[in-house]
C-alpha positions as a printed Julia matrix, in Angstrom:
212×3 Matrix{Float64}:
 -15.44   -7.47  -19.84
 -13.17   -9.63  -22.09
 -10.06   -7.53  -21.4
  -8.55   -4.8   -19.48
  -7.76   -2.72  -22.37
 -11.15   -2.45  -23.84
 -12.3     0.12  -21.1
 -10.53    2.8   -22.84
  -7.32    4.01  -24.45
  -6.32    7.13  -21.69
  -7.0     7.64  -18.52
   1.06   -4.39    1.25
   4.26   -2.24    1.3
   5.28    1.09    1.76
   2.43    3.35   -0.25
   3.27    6.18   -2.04
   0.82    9.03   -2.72
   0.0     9.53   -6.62
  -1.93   11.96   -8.3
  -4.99   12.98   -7.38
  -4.79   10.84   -4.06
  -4.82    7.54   -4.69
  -2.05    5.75   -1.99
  -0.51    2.93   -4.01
   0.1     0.04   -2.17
   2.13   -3.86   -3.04
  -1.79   -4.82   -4.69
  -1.1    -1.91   -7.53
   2.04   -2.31   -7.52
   1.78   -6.08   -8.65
  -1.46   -4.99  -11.12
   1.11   -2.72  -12.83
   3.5    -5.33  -13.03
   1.4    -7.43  -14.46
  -0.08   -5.41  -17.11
   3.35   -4.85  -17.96
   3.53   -8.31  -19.54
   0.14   -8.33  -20.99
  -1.89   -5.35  -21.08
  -4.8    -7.48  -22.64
  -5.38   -9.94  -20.24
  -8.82  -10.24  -18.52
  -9.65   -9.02  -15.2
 -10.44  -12.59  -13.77
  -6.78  -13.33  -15.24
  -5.48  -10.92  -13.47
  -7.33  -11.05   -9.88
  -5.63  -14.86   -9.95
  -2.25  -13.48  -11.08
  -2.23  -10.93   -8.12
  -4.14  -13.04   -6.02
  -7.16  -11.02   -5.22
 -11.01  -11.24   -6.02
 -12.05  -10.23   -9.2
 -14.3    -7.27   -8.01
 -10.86   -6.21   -5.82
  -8.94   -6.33   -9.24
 -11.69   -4.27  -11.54
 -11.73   -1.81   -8.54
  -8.34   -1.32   -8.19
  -7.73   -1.26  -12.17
 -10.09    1.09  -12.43
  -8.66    3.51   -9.55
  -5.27    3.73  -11.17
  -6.83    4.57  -14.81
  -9.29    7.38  -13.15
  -6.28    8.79  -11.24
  -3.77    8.86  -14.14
  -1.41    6.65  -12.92
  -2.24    4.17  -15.69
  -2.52    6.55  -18.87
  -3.38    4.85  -21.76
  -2.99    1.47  -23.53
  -0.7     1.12  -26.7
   0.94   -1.39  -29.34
   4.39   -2.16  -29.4
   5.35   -3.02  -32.91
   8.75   -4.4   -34.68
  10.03   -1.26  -36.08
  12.28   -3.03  -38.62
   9.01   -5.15  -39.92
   7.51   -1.84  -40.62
  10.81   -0.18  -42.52
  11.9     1.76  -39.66
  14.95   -0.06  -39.42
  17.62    3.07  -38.45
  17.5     4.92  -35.31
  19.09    7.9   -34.07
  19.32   10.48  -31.48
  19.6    13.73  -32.38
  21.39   15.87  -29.39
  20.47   19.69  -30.17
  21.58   22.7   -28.46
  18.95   25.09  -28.82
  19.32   28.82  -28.46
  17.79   30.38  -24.76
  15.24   32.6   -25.93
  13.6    30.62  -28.71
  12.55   27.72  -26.66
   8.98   28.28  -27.84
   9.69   28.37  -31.46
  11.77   25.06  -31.22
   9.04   22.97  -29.25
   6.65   23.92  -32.34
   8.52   23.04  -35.08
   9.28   19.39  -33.26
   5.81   19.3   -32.81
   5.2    19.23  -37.03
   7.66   16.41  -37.49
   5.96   13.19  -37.01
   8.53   10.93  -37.04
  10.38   12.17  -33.85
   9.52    9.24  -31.62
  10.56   10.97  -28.78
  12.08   14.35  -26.88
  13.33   15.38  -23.96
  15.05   18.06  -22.32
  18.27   17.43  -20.9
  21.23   18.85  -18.75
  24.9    18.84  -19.85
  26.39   19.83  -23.29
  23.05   19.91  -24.9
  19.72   20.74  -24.38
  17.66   18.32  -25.83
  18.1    14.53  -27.28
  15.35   13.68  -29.82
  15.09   10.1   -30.95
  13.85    9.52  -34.81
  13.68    6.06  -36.77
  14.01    5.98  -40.46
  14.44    4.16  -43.52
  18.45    4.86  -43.71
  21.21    6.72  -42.63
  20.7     9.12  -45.77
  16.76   10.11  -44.24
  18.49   10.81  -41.27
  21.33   13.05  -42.59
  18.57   14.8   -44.44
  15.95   15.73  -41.41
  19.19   17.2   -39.64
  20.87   19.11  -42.64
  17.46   20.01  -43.78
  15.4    20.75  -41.54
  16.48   20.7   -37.76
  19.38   22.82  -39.28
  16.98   25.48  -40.39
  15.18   26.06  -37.46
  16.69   29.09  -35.95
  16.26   27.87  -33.13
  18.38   25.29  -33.31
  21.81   26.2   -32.73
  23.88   22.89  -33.24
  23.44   19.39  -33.16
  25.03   16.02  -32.47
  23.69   12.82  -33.79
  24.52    9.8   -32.61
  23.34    5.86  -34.4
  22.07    3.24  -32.66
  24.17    0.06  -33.31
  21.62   -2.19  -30.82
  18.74   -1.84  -28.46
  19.7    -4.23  -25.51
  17.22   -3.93  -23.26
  13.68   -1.47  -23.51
  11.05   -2.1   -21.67
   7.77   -0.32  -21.25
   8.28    1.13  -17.74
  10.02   -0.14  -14.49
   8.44    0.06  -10.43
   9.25    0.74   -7.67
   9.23   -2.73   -6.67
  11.32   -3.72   -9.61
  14.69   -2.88   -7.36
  13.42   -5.3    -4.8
  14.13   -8.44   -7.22
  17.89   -7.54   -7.71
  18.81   -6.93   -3.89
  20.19  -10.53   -2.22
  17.91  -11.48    0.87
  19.65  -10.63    4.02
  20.84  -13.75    5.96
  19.64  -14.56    9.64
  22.34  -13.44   11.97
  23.84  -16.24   13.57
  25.79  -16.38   16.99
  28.44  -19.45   15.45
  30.68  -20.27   18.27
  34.82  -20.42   17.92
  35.69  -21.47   21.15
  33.82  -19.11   23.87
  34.32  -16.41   20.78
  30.75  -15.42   18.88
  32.25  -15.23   15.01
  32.99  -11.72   14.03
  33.8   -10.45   17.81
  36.98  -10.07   19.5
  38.42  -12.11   22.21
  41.3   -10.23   24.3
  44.08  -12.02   25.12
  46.05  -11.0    28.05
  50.08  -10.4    27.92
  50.82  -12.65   30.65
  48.04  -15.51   28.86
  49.82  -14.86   26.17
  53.65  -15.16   27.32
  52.72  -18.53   28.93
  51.71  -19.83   25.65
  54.82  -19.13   24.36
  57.0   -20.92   26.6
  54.94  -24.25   25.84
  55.94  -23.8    22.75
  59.27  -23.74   23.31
């Protein structure tokens, strides 16, 4: 096998049950992580990356394609290479009892990238990528506008895509928290640091008059 990819196109911590019942443990967790980088690389490349045997890693890869959790492999292309070079999202408001007829018609426009339902004002942000601003003003006027569905919309121009990446894990929140530091029973005086020490009134009053 010359790389994970080719086998298709679909398909030590606290474990989390998935699907159709496969428990996913740290050893996914750090497959998925690392197919996240390269999605090509070869299953001997990646049984040394996660640091198991290679029969452990083709296993394993293979579990999380059969169950779903790994669903298909895909490009990732420079859409500004390919003339794609604006990109917008589209908030619509859709009218109640037409949801139907609005989830076909999105389904005949190929260059929505990407929908999903959402709470708040609207009901729905759809992201497109086009040409220019004037394709854009025409898929809204033109034809988002004349699906009765479609109540209003909202669109809204991307200026910059910071950060996209092609999913996160659960283990991904680990890296950001700072390592908890040993406790440590440092001495002031008789005192343990961060407890306190009583002083009694008359202790106290005695002081005093030394300093005086």
């Amino acid at each position: 096998m010359s790389d994970i990819s080719s086998h298709g196109g679909s398909g030590g911590g606290p474990s989390g049950r998935i699907g159709i019942g496969l428990d996913l443990d740290a050893t996914h967790l750090k497959i998925l992580e690392v197919l996240r980088d390269n999605g090509r690389i070869s299953v001997s490349s990646l049984a040394e990356r996660v640091g198991i045997s290679r029969a452990n890693a083709y296993t394993r890869f293979e579990a999380l394609r059969a169950d779903g959790v790994i669903k298909r492999f895909t490009a990732e292309i420079d859409h500004v290479r390919t003339g794609l070079g604006i990109t917008a999202l589209i908030f619509v408001t859709v009218r109640q009892q037409m949801w139907r007829q609005f989830r076909a018609e999105l389904a005949r426009m190929p260059e929505v990238e990407y929908c999903a339902i959402t709470t708040g004002q609207h009901d729905a942000m759809i992201q497109v990528r086009m040409a220019d601003v004037a394709e854009v003003h025409t898929m809204v006027t033109d034809r988002l506008a004349n699906i009765p569905a479609v109540k209003a919309t909202e669109t809204v121009f991307i200026l910059d895509e910071v950060l996209k990446r092609p999913y996160v894990l659960p283990s991904d929140r680990d890296k950001t928290r700072p390592a908890r530091r040993p406790v440590q029973e440092e001495q002031r005086g008789d005192v343990p640091l961060g407890k306190m020490r009583f002083v009694g009134a008359a202790e106290g009053r005695a002081a005093l008059r030394k300093d005086d």
